[in-house]
N, C-alpha and C positions, 0 to 999 in steps of 0.2 A: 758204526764206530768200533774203535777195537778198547775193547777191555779185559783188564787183569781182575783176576779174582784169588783174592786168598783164603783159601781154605783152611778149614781148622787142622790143626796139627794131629791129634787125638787117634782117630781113626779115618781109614781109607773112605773115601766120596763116592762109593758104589753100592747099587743094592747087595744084599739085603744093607740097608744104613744102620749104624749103630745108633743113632737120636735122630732127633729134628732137624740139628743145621746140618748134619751131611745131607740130608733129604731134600732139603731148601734151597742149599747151593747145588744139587744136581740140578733138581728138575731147573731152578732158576736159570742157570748156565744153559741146560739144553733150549732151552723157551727160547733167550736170547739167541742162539746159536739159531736156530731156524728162522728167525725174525733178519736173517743174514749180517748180525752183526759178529764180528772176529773177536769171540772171548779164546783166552790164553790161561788157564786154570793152574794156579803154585798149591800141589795137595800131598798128601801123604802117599809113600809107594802102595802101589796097585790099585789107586784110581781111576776112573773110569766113565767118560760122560760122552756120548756119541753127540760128535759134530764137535767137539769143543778141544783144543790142544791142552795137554795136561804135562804141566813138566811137575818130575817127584823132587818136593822136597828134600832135601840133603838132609837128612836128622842122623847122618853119622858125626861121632867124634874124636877124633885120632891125638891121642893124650900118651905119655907115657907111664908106666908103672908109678916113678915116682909121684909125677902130677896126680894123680889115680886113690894115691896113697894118703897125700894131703890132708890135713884135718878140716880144710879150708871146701874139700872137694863137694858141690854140691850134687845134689842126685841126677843121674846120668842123663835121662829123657829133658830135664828141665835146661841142662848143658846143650842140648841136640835141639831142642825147641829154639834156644837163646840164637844161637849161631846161625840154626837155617831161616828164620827169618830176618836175621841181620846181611844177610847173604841177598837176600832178594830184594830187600828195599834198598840194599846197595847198587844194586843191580836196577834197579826201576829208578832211582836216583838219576842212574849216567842219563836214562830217556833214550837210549839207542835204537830205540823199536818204532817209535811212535804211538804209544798205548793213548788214549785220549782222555780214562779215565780210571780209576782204582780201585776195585769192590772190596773191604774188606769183609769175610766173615769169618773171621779167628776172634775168639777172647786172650789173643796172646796181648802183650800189650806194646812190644815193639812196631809194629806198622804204628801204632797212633803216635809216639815219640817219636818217630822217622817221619813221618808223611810231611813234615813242612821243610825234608829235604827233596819231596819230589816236587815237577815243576807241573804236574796235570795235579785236575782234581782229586779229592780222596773222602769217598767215600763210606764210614762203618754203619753195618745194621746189628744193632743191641741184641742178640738173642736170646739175653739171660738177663736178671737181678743184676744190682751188682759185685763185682765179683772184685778181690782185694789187690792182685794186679791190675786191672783193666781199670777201675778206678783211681789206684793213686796216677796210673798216666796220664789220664784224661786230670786230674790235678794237680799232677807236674808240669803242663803245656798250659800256654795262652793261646798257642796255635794249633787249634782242633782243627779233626778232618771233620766233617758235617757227618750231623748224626740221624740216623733213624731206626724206628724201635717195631717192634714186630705187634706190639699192641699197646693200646692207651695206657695198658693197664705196669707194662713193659717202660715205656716213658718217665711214667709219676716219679717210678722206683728209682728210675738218673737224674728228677728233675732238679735237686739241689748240689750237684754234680756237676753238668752239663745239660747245655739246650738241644734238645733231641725236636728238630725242625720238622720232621715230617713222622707219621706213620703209614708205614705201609704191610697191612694183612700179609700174612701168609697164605699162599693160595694152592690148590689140590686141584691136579691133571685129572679131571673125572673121566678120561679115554682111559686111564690107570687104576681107576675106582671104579668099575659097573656095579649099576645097580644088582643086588641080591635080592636071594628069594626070601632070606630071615629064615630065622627058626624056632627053638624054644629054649636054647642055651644064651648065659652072657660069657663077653668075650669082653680081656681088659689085655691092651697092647702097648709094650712100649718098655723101655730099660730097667731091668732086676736091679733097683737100688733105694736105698730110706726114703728118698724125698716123692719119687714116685709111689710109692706106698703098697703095692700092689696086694701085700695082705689082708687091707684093709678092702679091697676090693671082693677078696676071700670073706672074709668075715659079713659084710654085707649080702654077699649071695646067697649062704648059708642062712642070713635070715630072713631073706625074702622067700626063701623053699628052692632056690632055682640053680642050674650047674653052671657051673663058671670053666671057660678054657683062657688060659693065660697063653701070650707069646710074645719071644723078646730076646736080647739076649742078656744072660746073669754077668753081670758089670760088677757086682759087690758079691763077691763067691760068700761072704761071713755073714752079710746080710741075710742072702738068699738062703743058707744052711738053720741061721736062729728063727728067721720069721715066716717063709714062705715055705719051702719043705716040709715042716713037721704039719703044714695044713694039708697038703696034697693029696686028695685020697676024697672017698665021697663024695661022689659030684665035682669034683676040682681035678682038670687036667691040665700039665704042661706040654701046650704046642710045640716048643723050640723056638729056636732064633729061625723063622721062616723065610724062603725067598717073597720077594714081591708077589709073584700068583696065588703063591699059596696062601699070606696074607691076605687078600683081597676076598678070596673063597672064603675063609673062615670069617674075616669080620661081616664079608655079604649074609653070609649062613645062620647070623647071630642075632638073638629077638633085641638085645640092647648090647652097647658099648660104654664100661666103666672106665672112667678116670676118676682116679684117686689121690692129687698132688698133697704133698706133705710140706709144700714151699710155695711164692704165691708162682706157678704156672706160667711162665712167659705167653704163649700162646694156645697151646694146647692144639700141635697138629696131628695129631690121633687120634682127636673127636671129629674135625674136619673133616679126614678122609673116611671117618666110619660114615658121617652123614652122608658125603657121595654117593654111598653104599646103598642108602638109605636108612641105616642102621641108627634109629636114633640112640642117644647118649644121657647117662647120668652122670653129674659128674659132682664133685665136689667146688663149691663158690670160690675159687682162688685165682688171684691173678686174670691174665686174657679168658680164661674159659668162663668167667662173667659175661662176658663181651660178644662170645661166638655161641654160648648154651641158651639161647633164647628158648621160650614154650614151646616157640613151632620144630623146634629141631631134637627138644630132648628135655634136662630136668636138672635144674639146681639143689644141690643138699646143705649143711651147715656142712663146714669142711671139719675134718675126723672126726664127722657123726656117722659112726655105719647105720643107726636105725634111721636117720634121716637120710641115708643112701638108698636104704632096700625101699623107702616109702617113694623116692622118687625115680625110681626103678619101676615101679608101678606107674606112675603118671606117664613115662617115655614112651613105654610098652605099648598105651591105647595110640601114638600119633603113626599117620599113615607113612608108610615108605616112601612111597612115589613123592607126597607130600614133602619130606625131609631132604629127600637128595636135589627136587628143584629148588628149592629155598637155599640150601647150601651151596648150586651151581652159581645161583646169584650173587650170592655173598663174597663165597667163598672159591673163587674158582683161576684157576691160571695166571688165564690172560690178564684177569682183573689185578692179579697181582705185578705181573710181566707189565703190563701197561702203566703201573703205577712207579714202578722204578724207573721204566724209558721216559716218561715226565720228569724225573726229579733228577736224573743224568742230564736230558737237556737243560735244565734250570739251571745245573752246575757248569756247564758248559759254558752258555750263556753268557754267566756272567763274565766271561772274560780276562778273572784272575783266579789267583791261586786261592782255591776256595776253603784253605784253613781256615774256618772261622776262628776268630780271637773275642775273647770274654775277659769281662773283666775279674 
């Protein structure tokens, strides 16, 4: 089948990924692509997904001074975000191509106001809470594109919003995760900013006794300067914004893997891929990582309790490697995800119409 996929606006779809959805719509995309179906990928310039066509976004705005000047003029990326995806569901509208079906995963909120101008299906995956455009859209429309959420937990949060019809996991290439050998450091991955918490990840180490390496890239430069910085030092290192291998090394190399969300956690694919690794995980009870932190894989804490983190930081420690990464291949693994989507494209297909669902 050939499918369009919209990419989030934000940042580029290439390792190193700046979050989860640029990570989700790669691997996703590629998974598809080799499964021989013709995905056509709408992403930010210098995007990058082997096997899959990638056309860049337009996020330029050609205004002039006076417009510019405007008291009316909103901030420039939010002008560039508005236009270049009005551009492409313009565009996906005419049907020129033969697309068969429409992935979105942008929280912009124009495809879901446009999709009941196109004549294929359309389909959004929730990857966040929600969020105050992406919301009033989906309650501006009777005519939804079909929804699904990246975990139960992901769902709940849309359910008096919108009916989110399916879940389907997020799932982790473990050809991309090998297992490690572990070590005696923890390791806490994932974007420098409040909600992720990664301080508190700090703070937790420090009283479990044990060194923590942080990596990622700093997204809240104010954040990162009042709360994480002035921790650095004694046992606490900054990895960087790492490529993929070299991620992979360090979380392998790591006795546990901390998550620390300060928000409830849409999925939590950082624990995912640590378990691959074998690396089991503490994490704080929020959101999907309920869901995905069972006993055999790692260890649940009250969320922003750090002494209830360093304690289960100790229970993750005793579970076996080998042990964590076959339990997460099952779970948690690709295909299981790629499989779960080529079921619910055919469903939409299927059915034979235009499959905005309408609510009352």
């Amino acid at each position: 089948m050939k499918l369009a996929f919209l990419g989030h606006h934000v940042a580029p779809i290439r390792p190193p990924f700046a979050g989860g959805v640029e990570s989700l719509t790669w691997y996703l995309a590629r998974w598809l692509a080799r499964r021989d179906h013709e995905v056509v990928l709408f992403a930010p310039p210098t995007s990058r997904v082997p096997g899959v066509e990638v056309r860049e976004l337009d996020l330029g705005v050609d205004l002039t001074p006076t417009a510019r000047a405007d008291v009316s003029m909103p901030p420039a990326a939010f002008m560039a975000a508005h236009h270049a995806y009005s551009r492409v569901m313009a565009s996906l509208a005419e049907d020129l191509e033969g697309f068969d079906l429409v992935h979105s995963h942008t929280l912009h909120y124009l495809p879901v106001l446009l999709a009941p101008l196109l004549s294929v299906p359309t389909l959004l995956t929730l990857h966040t809470p929600p969020t105050p455009w992406l919301e009033s859209a989906l309650r501006s429309t009777r005519q939804r594109p079909a929804l699904t959420a990246v975990s139960t937990a992901t769902a709940e949060l849309w359910s008096d919003i919108a009916d989110v019809t399916d879940i389907v996991p997020n799932g982790v290439d473990h050809a991309a995760w090998p297992l490690g050998a572990g070590g005696r450091d923890l390791v806490w991955c994932g974007r420098m900013v409040p909600e992720k918490a990664p301080h508190l990840a700090i703070d937790a180490a420090r009283l479990a006794g044990l060194q923590l390496r942080l990596a990622g890239p700093i997204v809240d430069a104010a954040y990162w300067e009042a709360e994480v910085a002035p921790r650095l030092g004694e046992g606490v290192h900054y990895a960087g914004h790492l490529d993929h291998g070299a991620l992979a090394d360090l979380v392998g190399a790591s006795l546990v893997a901390l998550m620390t969300p300060a928000w409830e956690e849409p999925f939590g694919l950082a624990a995912a891929e640590a378990m691959a690794t074998g690396t089991p995980v503490a994490a704080f009870a929020r959101g999907g990582l309920r869901e995905i932190v069972t006993p055999d894989v790692g260890a649940l804490a009250r969320p922003g309790d750090v002494r209830s983190l360093a304690a289960a930081i100790g229970r993750a420690a005793r579970l076996s490697r080998q042990d964590v990464r076959a339990r997460a291949m099952r779970r948690l693994g690709i295909d299981s995800m790629g499989a779960g989507y080529e079921r619910l494209y055919g469903r939409l297909l299927a059915a034979g119409r235009d499959p905005a669902l309408e609510h009352a």
